[in-house]
C-alpha positions as CSV (number, residue, x, y, z in Angstrom):
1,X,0.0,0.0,0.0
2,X,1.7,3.3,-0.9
3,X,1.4,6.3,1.6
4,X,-0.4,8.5,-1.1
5,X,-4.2,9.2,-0.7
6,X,-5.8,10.1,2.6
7,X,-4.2,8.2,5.6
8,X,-7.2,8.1,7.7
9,X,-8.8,6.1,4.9
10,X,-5.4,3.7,5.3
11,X,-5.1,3.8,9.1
12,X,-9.3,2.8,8.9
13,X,-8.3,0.1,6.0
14,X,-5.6,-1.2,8.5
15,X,-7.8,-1.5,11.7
16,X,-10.2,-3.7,9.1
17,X,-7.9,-5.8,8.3
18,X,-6.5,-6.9,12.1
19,X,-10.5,-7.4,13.2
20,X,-11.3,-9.1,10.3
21,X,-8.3,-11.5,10.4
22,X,-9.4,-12.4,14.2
23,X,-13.3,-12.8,13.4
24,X,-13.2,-14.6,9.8
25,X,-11.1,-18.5,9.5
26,X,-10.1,-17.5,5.9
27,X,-8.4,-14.4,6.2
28,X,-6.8,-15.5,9.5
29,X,-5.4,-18.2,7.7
30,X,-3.8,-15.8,4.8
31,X,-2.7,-13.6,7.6
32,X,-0.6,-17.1,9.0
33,X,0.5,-17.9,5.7
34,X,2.2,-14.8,4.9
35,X,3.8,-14.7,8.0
36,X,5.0,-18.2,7.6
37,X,6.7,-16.8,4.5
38,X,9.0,-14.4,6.6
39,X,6.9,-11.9,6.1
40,X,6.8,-9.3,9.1
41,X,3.5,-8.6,10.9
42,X,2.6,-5.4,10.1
43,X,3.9,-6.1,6.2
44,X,1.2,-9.2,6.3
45,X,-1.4,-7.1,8.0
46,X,-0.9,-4.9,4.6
47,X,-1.1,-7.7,2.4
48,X,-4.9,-8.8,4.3
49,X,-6.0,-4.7,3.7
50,X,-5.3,-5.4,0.1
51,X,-7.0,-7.8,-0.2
52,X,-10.0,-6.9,1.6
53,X,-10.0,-4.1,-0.5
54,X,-9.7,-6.1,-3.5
55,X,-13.0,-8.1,-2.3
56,X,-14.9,-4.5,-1.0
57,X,-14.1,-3.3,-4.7
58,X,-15.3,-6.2,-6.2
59,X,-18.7,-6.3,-4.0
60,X,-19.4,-3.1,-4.7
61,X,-18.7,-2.9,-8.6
62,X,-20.6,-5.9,-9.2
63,X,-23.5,-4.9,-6.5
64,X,-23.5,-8.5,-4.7
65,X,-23.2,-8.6,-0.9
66,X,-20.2,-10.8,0.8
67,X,-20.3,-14.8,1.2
68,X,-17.2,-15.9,2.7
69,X,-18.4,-19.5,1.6
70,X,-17.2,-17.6,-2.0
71,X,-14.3,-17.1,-1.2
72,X,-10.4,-18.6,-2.3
């Protein structure tokens, strides 16, 4: 994630990312497997906000509402 844009919207995007990696199986398990890779923490906790925000932007551009069940 690069530090352009607003970083209340990042430090929000962030905060997502740690709850939902405690609450939901699958993206605690990519949060594990990219720190099994060496990754740091914080650099892993990253990698979850992108791809949560990969999923929001899908959801939302494709008006469908979130199924974990759906997800890989």
């Amino acid at each position: 994630m690069v530090k352009r844009g607003s970083s209340y919207l990042r430090y929000a995007l962030i905060q997502a990312a740690k709850l939902i990696s405690i609450y939901s199986p699958h993206f605690k398990a990519y949060l594990k497997l990219k720190i099994s890779q060496g990754k740091h923490y914080n650099v892993a906790v990253t990698l979850v906000a992108k791809k949560l925000i990969r999923i929001i932007y899908h959801l939302l551009k494709n008006y469908q509402t979130f199924d974990e069940a759906k997800l890989r």
